[in-house]
Every structure is written in structure tokens, then in C-alpha cells.
NUSE-914049 format. One line per field, with one value per residue (C-alpha): residue in one letter; x, y, z; residue number from 0. Coordinates in steps of 0.001 Angstrom, whole numbers, plus 524288, in hexadecimal, padded with zeros to 5 digits. Each point is the difference from the previous one (the first is absolute). Layout:
<pts>
residu [A ...]
u [X ...]
v [Y ...]
w [Z ...]
num [NUM ...]
</pts>
This chain:
<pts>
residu [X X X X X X X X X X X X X X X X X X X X X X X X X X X X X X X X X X X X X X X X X X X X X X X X X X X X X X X X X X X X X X X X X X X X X X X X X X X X X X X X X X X X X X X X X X X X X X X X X X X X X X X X X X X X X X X X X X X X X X X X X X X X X X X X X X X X X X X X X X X X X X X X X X X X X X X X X X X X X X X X X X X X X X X X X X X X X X X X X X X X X X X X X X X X X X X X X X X X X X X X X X X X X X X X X X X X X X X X X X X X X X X X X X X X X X X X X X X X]
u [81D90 7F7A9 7FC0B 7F756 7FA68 801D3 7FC71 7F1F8 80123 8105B 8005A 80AD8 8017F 809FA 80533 806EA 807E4 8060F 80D7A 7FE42 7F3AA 800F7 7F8A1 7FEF4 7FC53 7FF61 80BBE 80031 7F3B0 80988 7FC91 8090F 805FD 80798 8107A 7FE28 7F8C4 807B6 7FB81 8031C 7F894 7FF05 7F756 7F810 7FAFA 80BBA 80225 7F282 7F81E 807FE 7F96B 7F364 800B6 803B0 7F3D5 7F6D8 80590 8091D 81089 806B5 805BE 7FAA3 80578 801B9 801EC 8042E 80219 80E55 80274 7F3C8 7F21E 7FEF9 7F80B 7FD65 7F576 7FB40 7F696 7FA44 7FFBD 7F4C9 7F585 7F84E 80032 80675 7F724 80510 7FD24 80194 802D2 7FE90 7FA50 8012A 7FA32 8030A 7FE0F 8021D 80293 802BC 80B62 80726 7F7C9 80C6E 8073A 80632 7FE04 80465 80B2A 7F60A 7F80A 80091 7FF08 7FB87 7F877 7F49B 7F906 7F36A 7F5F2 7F6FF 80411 7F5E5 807A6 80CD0 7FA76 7F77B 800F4 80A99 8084E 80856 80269 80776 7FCDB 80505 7FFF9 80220 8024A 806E5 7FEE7 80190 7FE18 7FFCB 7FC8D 7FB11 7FD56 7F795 7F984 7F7D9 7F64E 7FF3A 7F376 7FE2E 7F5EC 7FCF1 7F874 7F5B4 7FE0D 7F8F8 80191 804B8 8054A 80200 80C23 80325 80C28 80EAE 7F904 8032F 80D20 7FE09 7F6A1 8014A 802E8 7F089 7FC15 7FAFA 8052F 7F9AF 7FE03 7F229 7F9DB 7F6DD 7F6CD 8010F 80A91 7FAB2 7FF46 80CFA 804FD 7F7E6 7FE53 8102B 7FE3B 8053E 7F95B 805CD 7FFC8 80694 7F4D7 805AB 7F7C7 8022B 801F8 80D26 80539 80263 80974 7FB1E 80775 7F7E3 80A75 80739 80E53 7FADE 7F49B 80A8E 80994 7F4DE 7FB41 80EA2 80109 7F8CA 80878 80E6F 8080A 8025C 80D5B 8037C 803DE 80DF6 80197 80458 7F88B 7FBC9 7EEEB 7F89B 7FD2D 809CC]
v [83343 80A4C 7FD94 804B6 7FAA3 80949 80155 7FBE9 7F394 7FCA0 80291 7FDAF 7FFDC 80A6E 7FAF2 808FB 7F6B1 803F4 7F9AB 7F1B1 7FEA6 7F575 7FDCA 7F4C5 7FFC1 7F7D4 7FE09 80C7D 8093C 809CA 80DA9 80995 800FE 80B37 7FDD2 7FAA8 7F3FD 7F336 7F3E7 7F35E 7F250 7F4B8 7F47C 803D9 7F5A5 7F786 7F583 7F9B0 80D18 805DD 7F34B 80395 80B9C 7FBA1 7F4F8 80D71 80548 80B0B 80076 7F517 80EE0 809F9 80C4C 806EE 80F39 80716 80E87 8035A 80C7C 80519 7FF76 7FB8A 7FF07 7F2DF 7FEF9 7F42A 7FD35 7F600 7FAAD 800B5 80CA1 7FF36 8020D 7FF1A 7FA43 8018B 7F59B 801ED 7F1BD 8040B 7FA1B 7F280 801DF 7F5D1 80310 7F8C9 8041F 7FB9B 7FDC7 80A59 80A0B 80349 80AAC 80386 80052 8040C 7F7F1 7F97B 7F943 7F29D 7FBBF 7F0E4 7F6A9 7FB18 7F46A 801B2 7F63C 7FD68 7F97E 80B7E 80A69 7F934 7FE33 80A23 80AA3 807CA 7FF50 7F260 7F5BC 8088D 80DEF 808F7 801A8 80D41 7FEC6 80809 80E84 8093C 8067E 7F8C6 805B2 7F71C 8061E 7FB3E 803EC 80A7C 8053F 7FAD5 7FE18 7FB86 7F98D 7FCD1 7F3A6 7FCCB 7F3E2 7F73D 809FC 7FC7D 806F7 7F750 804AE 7FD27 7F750 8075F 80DCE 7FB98 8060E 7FC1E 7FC88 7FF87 7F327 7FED7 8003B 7F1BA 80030 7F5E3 7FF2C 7FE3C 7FD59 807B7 7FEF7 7F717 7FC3E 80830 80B47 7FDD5 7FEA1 80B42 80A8D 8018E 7FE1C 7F2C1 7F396 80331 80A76 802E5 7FFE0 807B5 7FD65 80A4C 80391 806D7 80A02 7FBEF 809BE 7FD44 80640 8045B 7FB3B 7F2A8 7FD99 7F643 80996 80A73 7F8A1 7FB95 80E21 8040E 7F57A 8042A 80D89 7F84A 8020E 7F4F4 7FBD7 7FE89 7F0AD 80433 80333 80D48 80309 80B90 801B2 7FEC0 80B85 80911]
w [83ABB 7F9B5 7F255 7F453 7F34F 7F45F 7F202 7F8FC 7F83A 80102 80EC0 80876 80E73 80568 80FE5 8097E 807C8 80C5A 804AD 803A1 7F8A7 7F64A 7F27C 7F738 7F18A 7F4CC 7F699 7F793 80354 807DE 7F865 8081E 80C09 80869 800A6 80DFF 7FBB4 80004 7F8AF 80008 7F8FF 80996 7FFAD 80A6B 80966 7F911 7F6C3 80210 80135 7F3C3 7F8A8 8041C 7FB33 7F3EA 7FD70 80387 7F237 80953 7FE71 807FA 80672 80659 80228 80D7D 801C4 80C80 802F5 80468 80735 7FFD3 7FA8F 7F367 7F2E0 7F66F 7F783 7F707 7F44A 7FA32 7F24B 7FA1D 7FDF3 80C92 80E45 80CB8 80EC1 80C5D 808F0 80F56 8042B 80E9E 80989 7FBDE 7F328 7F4CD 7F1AB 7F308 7F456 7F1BE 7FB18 7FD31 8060B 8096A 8004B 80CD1 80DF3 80D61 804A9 80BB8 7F53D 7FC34 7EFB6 8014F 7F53C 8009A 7F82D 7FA41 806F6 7F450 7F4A5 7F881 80580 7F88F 7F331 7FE29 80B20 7F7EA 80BFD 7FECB 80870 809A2 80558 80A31 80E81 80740 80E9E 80A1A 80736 7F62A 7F0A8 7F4B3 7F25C 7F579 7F06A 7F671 7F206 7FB14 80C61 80D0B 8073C 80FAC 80598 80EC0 80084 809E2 8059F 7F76B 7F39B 7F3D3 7F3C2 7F1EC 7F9F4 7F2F1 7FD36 80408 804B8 80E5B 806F8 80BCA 80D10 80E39 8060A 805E4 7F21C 7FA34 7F097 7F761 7F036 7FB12 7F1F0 7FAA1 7F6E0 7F34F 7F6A8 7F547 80851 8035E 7F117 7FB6C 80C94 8017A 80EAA 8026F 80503 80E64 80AC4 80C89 80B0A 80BDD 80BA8 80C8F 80A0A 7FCFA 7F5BA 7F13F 7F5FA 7F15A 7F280 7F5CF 7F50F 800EA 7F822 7F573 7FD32 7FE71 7F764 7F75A 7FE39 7FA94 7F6B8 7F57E 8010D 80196 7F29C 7F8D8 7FB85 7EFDC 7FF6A 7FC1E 80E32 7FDEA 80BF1 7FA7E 7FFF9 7F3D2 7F9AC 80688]
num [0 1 2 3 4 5 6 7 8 9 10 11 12 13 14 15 16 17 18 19 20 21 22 23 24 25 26 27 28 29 30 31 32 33 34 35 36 37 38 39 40 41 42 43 44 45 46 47 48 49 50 51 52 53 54 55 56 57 58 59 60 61 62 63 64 65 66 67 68 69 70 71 72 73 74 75 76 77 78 79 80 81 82 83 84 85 86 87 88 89 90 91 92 93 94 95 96 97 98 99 100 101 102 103 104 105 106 107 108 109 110 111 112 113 114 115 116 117 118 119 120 121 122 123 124 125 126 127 128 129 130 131 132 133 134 135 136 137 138 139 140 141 142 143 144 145 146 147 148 149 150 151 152 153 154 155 156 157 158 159 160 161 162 163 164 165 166 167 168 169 170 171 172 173 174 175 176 177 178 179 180 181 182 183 184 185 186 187 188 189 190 191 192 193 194 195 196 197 198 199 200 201 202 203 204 205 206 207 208 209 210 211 212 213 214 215 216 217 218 219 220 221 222 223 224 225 226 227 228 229 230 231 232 233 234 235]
</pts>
């Protein structure tokens, strides 16, 4: 499969899939695709996988694409203003990823959950009790919000990242949630009480804009509604 990330800041990923190649994306983020493609939503992994994917905040579905007749072209977006990675899991690589961070993958790879081992990381990592695991011998693509940034960890480093601006890390990477600080400064200074400590050796993928800072931004600038419920914004 050959494959290329377009566009500045609403990216999608545009695949050239040969006959018997196999893709598999999440419910919904299919953009365009050539006549020859055929798709079809299974629970992939069944019953018990298509669960799992559902506690990880993804569809209980995926869907699956394959070329007919020929080479073929599919492409798929995300959902929010931000960017695409691609991740080569070859080689025995393991990844994991927040929830929601996938968006499709080579039909070799593996979507699995995984439990967060501190209690901090639940509470107050930004990431929930359950995140994502990546596995298998081939592409995956994961999106995320605003800018990306990647860092490759060396053994014994460690980068502080503020609560919910972490996509994703290698499977060598130790993940743990850390005060800092004091209470006032976490009141007053807007940065939170808690950050995520990454500790190498292994590569980390950070976002520069998270989905609650987002939707708070917009809501001063959301219309509001006249209490008759005309639906119509006041003063239009």
C-alpha cells in the first residue's frame, strides 16, 4: 500500500491499495474512494473484540475496504481541526494511544484495550480508565487536535506533558501522572494540579490542542436560543 498525508490543518490520509490488500477504518472517517473499492462493517476480531472497541470510546464496527479488479483509491479524515501520524507497527512494535486517536490501519494490525495501571492516570491523566493498543505488521494512522509534535525518548529521559496533549507512545515508554506545584498555583496558573511524566526510552506523539480546550473556546461564540424555542439566534 502506498499512501500520503495531505492538506495543512484538516488533513486526511489518501491509500493506493493494490488487489488483495485490505484496510480497516473507524465507523464514518471514509472521505472518498475509487468505484473499485468494496466496503463492508464487521465487528472485527468478533463479538468480544467489537466490545472492546466500544469501552475505548471507537464504534462497536469497523469498516473494511478492498480493491476489486485492480488498484484502487480510499481516503479518510478525521473529525476535528488537526492532524493525521503514521505509525509503522513493524517489527514487533507496540503502541498506545488515547482513546479515540484511531483512525485506520492496514488489515495486519491488531486494535486491542488496554487498562491504565495507575489510579492517577484514571482520574486525572485526561486519558480514562481504558486506552488503546496497536499491535501487528503493518500501517496504522491515528489523528488528533490542532499540531502534532514527536519526540524520541532516550533511555532515562523524561518530558512533563500537560493534562490530554498526549496521542500516543511506544510500548517501551513508562506513562505516569505527577502533581505539580501547589493548589493555588493550580487554581490561579490554568495549568492543572497534574501532568503526564513520559519517561524513555521510546517515541512519544503530543497535540498542541485537546477537545475540551476546543469546545470551551467556541462557547462563548455559540448563538443562543430565544426561550420561545423558535430556534432562531438572538439578534438575527
Amino acid at each position: 500500500m502506498k499512501y500520503n498525508v495531505t492538506g495543512d490543518n484538516l488533513q486526511f490520509v489518501h491509500c493506493e491499495m493494490g488487489p488483495g490488500e485490505l484496510l480497516f477504518a473507524e465507523a464514518g472517517t471514509m472521505t472518498y474512494m475509487s468505484s473499485n473499492i468494496s466496503m463492508t462493517a464487521r465487528a472485527r476480531g468478533g463479538l468480544m473484540a467489537g466490545l472492546k472497541r466500544k469501552l475505548s470510546g471507537e464504534s462497536f464496527f469497523v469498516t473494511e475496504f478492498t480493491s476489486a479488479g485492480g488498484p484502487g483509491v480510499v481516503a479518510f479524515s478525521g473529525n476535528v481541526p488537526g492532524k493525521i501520524h503514521s505509525i509503522d507497527l513493524r517489527g514487533g512494535k507496540t503502541w498506545l494511544v488515547q482513546k479515540d486517536a484511531f483512525l485506520c490501519a492496514e488489515g495486519a494490525v491488531t486494535l486491542d484495550i488496554a487498562f491504565q495501571k495507575k489510579l492517577g492516570a484514571v482520574f486525572f491523566g485526561g486519558e480514562g480508565l481504558i486506552i488503546q493498543r496497536l499491535t501487528g505488521e503493518g500501517m496504522v494512522f491515528v489523528h488528533g487536535a490542532g499540531d502534532f509534535i514527536s519526540m524520541d525518548l532516550k533511555p532515562g529521559e523524561t518530558v512533563r506533558v500537560s493534562t490530554g496533549n498526549v496521542v500516543g507512545w511506544e510500548g517501551s515508554v513508562q506513562y505516569s501522572i505527577e502533581s505539580v506545584g501547589s493548589i493555588r498555583s493550580a487554581l490561579f496558573s490554568g495549568e492543572g494540579l497534574f501532568v503526564t511524566t513520559l519517561t524513555g526510552p521510546g517515541k512519544v506523539l503530543l497535540q498542541s490542542l485537546t477537545l475540551p480546550k476546543l469546545a470551551g473556546a467556541l462557547v462563548p461564540f455559540l448563538p443562543s436560543q430565544q426561550s420561545s424555542g423558535s430556534g432562531i439566534p438572538f439578534g438575527r
